[in-house]
HTML snippet that shows the backbone in 3Dmol.js (N, CA, C, O; Angstrom):
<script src="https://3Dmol.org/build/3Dmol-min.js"></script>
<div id="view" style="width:600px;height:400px;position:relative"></div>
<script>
const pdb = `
ATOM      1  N   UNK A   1       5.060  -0.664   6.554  1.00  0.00           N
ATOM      2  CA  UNK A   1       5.478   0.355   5.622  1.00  0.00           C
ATOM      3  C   UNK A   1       4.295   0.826   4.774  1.00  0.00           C
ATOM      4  O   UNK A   1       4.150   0.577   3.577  1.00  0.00           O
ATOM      5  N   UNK A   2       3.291   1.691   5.711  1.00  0.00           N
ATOM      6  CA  UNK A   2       2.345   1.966   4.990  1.00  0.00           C
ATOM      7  C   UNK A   2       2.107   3.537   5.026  1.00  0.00           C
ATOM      8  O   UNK A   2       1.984   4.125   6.100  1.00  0.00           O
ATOM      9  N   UNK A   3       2.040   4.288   3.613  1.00  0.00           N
ATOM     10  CA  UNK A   3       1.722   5.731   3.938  1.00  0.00           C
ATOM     11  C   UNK A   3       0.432   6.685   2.883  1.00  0.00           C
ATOM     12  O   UNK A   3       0.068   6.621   1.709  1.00  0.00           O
ATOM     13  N   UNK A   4       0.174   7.281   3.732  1.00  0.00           N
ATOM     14  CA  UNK A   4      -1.356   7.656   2.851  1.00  0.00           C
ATOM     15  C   UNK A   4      -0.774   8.863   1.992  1.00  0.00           C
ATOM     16  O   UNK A   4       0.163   9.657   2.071  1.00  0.00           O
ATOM     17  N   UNK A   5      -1.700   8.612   1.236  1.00  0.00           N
ATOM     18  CA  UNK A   5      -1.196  10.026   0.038  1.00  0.00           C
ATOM     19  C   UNK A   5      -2.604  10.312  -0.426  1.00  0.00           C
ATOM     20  O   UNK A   5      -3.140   9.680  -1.336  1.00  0.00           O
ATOM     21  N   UNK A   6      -3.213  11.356   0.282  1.00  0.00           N
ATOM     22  CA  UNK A   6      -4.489  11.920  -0.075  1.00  0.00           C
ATOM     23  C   UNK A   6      -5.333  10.499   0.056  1.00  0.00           C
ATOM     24  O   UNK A   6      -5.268   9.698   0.988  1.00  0.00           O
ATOM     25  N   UNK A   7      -6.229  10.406  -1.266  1.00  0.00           N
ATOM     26  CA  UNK A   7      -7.010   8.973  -0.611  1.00  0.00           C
ATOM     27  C   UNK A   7      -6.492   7.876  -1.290  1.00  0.00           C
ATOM     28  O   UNK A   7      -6.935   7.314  -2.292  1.00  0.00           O
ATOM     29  N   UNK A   8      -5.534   7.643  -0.648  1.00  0.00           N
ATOM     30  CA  UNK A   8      -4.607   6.280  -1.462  1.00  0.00           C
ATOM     31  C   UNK A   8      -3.829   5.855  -0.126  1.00  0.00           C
ATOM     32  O   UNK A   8      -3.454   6.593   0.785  1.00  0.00           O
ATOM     33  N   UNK A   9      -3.680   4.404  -0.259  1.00  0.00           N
ATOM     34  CA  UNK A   9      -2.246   4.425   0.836  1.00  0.00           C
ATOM     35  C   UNK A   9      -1.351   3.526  -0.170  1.00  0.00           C
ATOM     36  O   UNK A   9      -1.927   2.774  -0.956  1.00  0.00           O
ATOM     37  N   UNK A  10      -0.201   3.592  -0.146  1.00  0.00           N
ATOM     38  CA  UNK A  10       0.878   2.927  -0.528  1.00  0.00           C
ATOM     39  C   UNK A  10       1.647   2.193   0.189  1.00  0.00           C
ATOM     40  O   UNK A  10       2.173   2.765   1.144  1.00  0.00           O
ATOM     41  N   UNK A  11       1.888   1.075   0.028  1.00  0.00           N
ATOM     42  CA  UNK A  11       2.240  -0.266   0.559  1.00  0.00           C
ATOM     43  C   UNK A  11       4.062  -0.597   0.083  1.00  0.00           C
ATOM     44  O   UNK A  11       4.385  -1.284  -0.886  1.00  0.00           O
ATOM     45  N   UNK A  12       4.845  -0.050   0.848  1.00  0.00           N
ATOM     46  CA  UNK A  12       6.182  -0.794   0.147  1.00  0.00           C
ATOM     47  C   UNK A  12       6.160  -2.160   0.747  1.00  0.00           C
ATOM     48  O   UNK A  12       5.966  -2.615   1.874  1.00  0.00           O
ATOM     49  N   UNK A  13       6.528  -2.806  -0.843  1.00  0.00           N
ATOM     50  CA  UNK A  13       6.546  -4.174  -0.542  1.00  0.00           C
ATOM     51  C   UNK A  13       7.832  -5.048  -0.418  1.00  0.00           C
ATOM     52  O   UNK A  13       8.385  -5.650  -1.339  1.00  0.00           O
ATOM     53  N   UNK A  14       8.249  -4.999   1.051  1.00  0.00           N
ATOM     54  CA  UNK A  14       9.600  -5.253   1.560  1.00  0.00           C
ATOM     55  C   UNK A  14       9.750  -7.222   1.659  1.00  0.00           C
ATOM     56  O   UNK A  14      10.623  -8.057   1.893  1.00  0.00           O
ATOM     57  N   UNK A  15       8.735  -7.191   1.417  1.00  0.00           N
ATOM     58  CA  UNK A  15       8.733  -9.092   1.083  1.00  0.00           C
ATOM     59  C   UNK A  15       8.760  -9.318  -0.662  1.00  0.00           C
ATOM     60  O   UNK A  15       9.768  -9.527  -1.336  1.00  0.00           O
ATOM     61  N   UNK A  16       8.202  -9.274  -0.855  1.00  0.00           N
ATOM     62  CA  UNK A  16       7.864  -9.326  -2.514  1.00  0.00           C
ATOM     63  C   UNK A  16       7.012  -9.327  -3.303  1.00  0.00           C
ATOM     64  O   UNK A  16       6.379 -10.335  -2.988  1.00  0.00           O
ATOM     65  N   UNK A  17       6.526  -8.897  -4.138  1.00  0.00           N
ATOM     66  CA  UNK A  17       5.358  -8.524  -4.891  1.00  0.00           C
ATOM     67  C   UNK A  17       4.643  -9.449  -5.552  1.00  0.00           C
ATOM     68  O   UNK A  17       3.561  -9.094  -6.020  1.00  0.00           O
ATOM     69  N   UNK A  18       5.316 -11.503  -5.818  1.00  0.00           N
ATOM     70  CA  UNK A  18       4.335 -12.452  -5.752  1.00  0.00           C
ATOM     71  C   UNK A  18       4.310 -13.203  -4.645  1.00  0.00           C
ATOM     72  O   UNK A  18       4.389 -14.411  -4.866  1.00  0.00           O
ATOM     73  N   UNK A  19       4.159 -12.634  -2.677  1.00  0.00           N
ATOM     74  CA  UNK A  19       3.969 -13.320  -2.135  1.00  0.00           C
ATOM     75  C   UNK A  19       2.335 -13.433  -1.509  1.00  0.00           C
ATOM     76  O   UNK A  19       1.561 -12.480  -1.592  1.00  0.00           O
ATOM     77  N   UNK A  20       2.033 -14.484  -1.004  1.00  0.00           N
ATOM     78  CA  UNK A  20       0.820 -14.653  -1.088  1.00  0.00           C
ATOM     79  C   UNK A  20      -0.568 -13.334  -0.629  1.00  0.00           C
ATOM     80  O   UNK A  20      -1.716 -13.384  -1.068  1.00  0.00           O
ATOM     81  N   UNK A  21      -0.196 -12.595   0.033  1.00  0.00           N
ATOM     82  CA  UNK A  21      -0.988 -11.435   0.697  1.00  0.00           C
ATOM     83  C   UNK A  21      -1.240 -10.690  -0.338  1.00  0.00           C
ATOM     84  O   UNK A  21      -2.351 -10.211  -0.568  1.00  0.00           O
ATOM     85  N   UNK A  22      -0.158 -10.520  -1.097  1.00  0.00           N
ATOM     86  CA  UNK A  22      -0.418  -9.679  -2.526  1.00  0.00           C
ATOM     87  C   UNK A  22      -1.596 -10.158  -2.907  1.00  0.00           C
ATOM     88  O   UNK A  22      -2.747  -9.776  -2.691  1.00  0.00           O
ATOM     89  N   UNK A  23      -0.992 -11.364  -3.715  1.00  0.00           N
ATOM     90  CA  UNK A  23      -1.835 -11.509  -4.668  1.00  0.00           C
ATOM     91  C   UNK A  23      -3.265 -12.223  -4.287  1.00  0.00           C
ATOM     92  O   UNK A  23      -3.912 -12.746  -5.195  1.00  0.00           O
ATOM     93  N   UNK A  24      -3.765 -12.241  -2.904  1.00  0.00           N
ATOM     94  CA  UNK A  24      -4.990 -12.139  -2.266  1.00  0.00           C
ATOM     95  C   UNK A  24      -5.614 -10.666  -2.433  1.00  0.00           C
ATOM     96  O   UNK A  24      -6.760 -10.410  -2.801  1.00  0.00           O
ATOM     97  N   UNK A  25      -4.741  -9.877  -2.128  1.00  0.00           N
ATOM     98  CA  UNK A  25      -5.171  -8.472  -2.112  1.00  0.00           C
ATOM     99  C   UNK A  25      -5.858  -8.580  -3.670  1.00  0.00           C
ATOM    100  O   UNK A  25      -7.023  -8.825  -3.983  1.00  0.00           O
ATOM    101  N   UNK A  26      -4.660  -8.295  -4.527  1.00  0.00           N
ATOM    102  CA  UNK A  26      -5.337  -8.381  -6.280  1.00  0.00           C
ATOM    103  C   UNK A  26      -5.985  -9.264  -6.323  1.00  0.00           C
ATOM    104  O   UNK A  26      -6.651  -9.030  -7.332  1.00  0.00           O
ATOM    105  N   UNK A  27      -6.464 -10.615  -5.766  1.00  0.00           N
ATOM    106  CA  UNK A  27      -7.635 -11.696  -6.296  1.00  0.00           C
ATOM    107  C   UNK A  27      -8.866 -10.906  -6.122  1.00  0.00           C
ATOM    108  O   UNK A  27      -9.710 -10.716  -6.999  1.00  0.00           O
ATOM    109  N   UNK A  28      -8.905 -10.328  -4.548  1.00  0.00           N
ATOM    110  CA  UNK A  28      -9.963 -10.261  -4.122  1.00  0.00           C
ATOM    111  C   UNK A  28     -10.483  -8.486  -4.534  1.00  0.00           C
ATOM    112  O   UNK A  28     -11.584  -7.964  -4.359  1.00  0.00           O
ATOM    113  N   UNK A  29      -9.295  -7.932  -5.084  1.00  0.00           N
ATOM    114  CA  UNK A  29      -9.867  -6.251  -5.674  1.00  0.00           C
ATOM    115  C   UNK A  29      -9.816  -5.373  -4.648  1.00  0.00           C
ATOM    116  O   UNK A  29     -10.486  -4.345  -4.740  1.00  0.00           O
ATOM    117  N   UNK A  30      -8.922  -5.643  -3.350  1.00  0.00           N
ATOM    118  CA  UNK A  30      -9.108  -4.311  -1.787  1.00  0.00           C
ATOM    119  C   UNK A  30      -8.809  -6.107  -1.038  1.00  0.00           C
ATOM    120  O   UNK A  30      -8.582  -7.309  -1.176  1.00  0.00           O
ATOM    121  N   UNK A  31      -9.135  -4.584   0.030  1.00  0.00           N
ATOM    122  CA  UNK A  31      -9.010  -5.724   1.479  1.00  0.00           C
ATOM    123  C   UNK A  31      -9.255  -4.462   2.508  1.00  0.00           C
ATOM    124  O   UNK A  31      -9.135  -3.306   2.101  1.00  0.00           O
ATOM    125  N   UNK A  32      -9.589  -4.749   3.797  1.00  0.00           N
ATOM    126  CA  UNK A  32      -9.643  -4.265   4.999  1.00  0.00           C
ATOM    127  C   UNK A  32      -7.947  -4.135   5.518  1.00  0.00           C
ATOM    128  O   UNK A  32      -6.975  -4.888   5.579  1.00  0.00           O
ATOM    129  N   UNK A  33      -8.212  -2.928   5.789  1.00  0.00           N
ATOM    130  CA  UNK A  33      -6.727  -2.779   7.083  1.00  0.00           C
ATOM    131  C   UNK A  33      -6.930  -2.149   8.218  1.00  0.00           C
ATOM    132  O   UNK A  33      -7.216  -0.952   8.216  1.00  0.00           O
ATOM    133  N   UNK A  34      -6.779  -3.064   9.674  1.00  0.00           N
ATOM    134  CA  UNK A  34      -6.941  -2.235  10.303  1.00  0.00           C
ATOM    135  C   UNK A  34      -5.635  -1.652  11.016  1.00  0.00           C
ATOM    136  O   UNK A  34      -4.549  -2.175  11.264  1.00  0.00           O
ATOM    137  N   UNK A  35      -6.148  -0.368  11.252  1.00  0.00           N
ATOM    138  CA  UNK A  35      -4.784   0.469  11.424  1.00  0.00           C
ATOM    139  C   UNK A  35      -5.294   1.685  12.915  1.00  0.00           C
ATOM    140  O   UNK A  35      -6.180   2.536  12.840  1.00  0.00           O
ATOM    141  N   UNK A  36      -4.688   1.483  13.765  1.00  0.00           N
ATOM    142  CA  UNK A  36      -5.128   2.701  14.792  1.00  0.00           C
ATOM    143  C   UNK A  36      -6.183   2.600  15.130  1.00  0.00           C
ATOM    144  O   UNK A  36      -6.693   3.705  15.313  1.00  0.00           O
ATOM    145  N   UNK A  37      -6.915   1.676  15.350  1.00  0.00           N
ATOM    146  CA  UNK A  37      -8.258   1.245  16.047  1.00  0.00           C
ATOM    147  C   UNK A  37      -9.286   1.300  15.449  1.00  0.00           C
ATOM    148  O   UNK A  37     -10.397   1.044  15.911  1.00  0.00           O
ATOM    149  N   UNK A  38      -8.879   1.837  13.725  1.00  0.00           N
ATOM    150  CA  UNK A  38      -9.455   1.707  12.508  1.00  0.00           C
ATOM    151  C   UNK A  38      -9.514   0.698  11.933  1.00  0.00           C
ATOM    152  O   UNK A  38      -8.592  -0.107  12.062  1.00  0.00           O
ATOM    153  N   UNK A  39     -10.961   0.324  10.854  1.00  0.00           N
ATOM    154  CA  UNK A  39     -11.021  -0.218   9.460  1.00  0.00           C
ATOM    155  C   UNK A  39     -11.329   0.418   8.754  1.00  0.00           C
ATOM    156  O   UNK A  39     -12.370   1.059   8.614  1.00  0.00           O
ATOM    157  N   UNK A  40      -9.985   0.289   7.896  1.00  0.00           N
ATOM    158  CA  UNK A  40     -10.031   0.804   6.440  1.00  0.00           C
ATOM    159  C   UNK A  40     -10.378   0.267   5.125  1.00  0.00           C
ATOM    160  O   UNK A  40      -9.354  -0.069   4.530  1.00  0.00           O
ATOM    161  N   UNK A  41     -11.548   0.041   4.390  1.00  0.00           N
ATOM    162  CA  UNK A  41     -11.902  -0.186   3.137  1.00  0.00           C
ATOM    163  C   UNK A  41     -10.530   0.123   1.757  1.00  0.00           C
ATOM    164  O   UNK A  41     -10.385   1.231   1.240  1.00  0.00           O
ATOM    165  N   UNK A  42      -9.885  -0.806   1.478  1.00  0.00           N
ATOM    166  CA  UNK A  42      -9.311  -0.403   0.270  1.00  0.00           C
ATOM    167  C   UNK A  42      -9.928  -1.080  -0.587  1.00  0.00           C
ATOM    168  O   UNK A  42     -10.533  -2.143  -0.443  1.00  0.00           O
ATOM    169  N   UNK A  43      -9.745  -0.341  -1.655  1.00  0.00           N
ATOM    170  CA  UNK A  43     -10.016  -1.172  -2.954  1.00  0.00           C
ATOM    171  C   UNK A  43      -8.978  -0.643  -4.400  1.00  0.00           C
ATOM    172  O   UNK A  43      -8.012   0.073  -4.137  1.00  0.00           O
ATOM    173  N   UNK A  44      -9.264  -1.069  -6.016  1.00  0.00           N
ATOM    174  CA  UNK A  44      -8.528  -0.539  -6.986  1.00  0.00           C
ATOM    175  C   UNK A  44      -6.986  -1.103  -6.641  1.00  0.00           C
ATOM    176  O   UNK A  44      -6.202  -0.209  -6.959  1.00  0.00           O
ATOM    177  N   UNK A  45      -6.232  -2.328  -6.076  1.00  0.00           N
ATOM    178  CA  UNK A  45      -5.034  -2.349  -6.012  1.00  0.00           C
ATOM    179  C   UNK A  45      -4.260  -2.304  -7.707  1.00  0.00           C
ATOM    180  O   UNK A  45      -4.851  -2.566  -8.755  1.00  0.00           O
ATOM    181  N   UNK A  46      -2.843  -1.907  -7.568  1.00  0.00           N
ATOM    182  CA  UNK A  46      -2.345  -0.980  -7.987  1.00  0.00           C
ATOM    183  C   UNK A  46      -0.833  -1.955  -7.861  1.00  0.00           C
ATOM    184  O   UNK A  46      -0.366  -1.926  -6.723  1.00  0.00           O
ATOM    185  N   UNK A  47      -0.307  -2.508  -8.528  1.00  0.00           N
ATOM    186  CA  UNK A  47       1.330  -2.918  -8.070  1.00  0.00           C
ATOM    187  C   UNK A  47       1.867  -1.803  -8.963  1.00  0.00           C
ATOM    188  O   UNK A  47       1.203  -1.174  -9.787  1.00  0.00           O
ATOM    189  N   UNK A  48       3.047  -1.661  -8.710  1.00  0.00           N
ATOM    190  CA  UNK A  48       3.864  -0.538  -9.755  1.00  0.00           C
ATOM    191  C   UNK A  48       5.375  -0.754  -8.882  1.00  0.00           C
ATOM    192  O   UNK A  48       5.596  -1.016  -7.700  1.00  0.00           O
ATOM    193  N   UNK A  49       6.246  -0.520 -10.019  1.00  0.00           N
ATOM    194  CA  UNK A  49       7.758  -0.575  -9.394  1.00  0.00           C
ATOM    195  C   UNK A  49       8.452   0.766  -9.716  1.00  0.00           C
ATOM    196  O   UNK A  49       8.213   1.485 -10.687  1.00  0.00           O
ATOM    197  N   UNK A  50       9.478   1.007  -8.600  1.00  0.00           N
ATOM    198  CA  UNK A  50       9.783   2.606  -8.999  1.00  0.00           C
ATOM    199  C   UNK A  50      11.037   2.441  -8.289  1.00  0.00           C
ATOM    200  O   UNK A  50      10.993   2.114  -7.104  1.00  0.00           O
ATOM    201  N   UNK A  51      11.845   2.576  -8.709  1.00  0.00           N
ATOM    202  CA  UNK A  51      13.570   2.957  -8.678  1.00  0.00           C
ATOM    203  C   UNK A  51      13.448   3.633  -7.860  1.00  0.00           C
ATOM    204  O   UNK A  51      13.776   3.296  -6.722  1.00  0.00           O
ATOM    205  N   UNK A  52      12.925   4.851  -8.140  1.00  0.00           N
ATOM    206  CA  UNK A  52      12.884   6.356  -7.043  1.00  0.00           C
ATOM    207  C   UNK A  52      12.551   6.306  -6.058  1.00  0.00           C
ATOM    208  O   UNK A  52      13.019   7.136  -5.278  1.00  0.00           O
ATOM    209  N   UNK A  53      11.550   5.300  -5.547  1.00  0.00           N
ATOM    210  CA  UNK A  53      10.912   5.477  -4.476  1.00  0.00           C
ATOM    211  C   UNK A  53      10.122   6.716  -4.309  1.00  0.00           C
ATOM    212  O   UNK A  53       9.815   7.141  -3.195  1.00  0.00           O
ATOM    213  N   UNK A  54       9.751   7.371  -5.563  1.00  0.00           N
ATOM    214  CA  UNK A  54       9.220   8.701  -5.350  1.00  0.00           C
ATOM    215  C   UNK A  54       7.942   8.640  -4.056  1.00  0.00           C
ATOM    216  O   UNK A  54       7.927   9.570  -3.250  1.00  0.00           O
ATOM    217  N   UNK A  55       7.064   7.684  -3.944  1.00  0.00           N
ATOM    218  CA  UNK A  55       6.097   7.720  -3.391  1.00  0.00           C
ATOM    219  C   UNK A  55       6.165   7.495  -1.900  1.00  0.00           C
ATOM    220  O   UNK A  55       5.177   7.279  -1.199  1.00  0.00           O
ATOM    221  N   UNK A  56       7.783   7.585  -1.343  1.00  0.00           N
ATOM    222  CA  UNK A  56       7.669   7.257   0.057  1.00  0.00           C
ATOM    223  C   UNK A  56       8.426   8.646   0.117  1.00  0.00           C
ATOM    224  O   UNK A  56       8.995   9.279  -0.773  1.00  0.00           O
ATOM    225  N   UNK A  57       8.201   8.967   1.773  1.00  0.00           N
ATOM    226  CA  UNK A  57       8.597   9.846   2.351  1.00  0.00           C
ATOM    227  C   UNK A  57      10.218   9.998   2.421  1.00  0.00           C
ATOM    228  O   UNK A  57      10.821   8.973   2.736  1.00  0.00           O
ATOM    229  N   UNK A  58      11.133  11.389   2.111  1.00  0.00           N
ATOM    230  CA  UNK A  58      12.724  11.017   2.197  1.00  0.00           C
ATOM    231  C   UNK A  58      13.115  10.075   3.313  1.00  0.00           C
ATOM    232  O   UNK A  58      13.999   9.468   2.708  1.00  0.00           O
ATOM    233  N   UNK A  59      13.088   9.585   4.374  1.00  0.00           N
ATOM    234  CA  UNK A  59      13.847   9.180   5.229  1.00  0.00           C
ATOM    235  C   UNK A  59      13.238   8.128   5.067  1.00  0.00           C
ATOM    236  O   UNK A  59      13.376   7.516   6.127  1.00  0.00           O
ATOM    237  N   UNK A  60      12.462   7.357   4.175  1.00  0.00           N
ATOM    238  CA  UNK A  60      12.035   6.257   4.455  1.00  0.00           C
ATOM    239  C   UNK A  60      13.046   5.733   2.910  1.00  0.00           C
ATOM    240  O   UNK A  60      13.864   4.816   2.834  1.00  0.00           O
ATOM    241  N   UNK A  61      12.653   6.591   1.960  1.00  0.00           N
ATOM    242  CA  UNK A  61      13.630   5.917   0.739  1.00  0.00           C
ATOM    243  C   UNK A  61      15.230   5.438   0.904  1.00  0.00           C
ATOM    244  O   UNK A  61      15.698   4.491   0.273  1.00  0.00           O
ATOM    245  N   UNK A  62      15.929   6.185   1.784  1.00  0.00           N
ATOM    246  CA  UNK A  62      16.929   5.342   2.110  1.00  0.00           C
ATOM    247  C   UNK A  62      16.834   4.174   2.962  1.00  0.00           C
ATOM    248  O   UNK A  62      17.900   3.721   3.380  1.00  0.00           O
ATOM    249  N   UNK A  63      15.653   3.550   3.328  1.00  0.00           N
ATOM    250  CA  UNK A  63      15.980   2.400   4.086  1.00  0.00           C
ATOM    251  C   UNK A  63      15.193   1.496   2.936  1.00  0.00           C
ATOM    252  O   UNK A  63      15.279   0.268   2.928  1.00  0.00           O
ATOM    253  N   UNK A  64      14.641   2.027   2.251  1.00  0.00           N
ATOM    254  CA  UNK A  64      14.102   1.466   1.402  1.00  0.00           C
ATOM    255  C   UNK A  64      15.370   0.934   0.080  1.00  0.00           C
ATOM    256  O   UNK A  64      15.536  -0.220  -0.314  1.00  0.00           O
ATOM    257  N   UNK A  65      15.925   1.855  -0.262  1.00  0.00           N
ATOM    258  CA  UNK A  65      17.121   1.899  -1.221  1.00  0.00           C
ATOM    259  C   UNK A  65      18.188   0.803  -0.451  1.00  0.00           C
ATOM    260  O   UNK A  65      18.743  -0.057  -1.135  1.00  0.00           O
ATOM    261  N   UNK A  66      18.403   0.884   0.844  1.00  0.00           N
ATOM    262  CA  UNK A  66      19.380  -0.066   0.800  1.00  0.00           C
ATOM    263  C   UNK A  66      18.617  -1.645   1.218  1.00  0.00           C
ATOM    264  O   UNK A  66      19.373  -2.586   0.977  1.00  0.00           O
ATOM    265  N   UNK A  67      17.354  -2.017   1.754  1.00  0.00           N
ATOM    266  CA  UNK A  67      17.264  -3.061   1.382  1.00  0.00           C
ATOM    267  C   UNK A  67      16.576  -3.837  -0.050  1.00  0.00           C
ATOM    268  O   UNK A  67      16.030  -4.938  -0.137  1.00  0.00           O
ATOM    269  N   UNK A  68      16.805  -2.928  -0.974  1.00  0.00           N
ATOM    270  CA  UNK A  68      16.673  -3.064  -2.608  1.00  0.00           C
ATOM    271  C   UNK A  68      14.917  -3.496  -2.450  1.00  0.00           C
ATOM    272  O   UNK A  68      14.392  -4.515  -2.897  1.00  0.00           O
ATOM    273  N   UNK A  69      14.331  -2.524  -1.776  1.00  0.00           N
ATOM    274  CA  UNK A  69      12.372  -2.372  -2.416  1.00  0.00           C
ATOM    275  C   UNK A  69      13.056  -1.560  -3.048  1.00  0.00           C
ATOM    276  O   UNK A  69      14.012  -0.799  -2.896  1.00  0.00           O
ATOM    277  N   UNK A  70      11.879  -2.116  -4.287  1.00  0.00           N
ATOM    278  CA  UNK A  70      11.670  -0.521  -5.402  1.00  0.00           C
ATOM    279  C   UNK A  70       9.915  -1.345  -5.810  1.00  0.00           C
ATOM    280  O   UNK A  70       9.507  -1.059  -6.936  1.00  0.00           O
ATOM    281  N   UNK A  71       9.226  -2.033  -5.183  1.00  0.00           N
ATOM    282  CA  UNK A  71       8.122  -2.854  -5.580  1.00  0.00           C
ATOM    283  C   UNK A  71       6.626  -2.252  -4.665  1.00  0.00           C
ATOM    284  O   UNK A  71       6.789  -2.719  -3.538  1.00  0.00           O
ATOM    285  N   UNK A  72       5.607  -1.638  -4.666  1.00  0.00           N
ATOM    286  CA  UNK A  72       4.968  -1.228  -4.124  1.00  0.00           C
ATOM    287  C   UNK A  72       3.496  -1.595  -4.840  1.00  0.00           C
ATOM    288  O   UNK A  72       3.288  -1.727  -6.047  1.00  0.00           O
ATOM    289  N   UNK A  73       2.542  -1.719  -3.743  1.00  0.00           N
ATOM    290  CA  UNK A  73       1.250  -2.001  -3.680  1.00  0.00           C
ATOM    291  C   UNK A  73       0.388  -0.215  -3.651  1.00  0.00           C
ATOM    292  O   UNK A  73       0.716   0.672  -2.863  1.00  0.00           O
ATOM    293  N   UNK A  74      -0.599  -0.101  -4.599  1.00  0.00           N
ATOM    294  CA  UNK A  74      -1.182   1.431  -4.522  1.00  0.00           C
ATOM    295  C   UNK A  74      -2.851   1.189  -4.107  1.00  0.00           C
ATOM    296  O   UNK A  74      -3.413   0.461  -4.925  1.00  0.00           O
ATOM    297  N   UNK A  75      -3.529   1.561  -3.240  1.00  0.00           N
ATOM    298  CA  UNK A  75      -5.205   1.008  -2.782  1.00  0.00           C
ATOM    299  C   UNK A  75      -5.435   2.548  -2.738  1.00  0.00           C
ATOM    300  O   UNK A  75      -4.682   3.513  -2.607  1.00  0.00           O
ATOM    301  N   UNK A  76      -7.035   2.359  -2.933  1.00  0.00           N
ATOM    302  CA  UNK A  76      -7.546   3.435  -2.939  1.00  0.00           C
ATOM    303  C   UNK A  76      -8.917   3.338  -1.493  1.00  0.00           C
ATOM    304  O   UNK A  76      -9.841   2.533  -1.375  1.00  0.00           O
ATOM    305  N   UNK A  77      -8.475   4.631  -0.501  1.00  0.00           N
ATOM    306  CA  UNK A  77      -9.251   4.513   0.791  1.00  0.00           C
ATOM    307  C   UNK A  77     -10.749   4.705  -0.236  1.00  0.00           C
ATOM    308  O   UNK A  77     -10.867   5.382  -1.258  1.00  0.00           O
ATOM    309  N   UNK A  78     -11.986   3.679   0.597  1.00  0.00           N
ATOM    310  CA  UNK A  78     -13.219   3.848   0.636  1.00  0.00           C
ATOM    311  C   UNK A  78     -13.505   4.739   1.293  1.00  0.00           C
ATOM    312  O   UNK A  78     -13.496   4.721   2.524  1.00  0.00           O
ATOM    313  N   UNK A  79     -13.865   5.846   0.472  1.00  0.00           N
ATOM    314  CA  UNK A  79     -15.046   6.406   1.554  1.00  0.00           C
ATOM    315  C   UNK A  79     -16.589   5.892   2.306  1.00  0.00           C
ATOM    316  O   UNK A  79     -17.361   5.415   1.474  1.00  0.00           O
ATOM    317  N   UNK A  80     -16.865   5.910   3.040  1.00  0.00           N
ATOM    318  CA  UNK A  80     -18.402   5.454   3.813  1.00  0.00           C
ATOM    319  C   UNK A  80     -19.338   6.619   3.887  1.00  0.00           C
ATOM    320  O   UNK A  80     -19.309   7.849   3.913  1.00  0.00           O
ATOM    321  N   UNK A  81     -20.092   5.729   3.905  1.00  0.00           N
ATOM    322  CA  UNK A  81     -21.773   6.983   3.854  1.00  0.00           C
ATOM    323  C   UNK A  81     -21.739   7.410   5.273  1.00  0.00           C
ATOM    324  O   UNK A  81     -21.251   6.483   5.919  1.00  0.00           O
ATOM    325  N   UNK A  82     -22.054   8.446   6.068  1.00  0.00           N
ATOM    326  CA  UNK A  82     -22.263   8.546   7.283  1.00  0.00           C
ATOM    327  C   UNK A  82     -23.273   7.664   7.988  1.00  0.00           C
ATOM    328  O   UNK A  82     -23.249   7.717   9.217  1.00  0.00           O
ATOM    329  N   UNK A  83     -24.170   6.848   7.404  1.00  0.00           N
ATOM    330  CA  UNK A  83     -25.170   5.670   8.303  1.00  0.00           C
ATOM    331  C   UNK A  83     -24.040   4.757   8.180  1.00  0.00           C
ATOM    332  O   UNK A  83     -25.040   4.045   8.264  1.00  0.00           O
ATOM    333  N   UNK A  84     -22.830   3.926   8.051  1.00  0.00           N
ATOM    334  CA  UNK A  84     -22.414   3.159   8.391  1.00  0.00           C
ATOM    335  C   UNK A  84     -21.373   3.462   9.420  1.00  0.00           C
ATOM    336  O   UNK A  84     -20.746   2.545   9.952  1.00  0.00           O
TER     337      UNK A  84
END
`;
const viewer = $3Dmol.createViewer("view");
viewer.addModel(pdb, "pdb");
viewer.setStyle({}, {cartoon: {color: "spectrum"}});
viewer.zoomTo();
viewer.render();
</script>
């Protein structure tokens, strides 16, 4: 449950927001994700809770709404220099 929003991705957190991956993510300030044959640099994590689910896409907030997430992780994509 991961979706980009300009240079951010947002993480609904369908386990829970003190389980251990989290709060590795926040120890360590980012983490790598790889995604689509990509690595992605995050960094700046971000927990925030939102009723609305404003930050997910409509058809995802109702699956979101009925298994009661409202808890989300916010990273900010690294950009890279073109020599790496």
């Amino acid at each position: 449950m991961v979706f980009r929003r300009e240079a951010r991705l947002v993480i609904a957190l369908t386990y829970r927001r003190d389980s251990e991956w989290v709060q590795n993510v926040l120890a360590a300030h980012g983490c790598d994700l790889d995604t689509r044959g990509h690595v992605l640099r995050l960094s700046h994590p971000r927990l925030f809770h939102d009723e609305n689910r404003d930050e997910m896409p409509g058809f995802v907030r109702f699956f979101l709404r009925f298994l009661n997430v409202s808890d989300f992780l916010e990273l900010t994509v690294e950009t890279r220099s073109a020599s790496q």
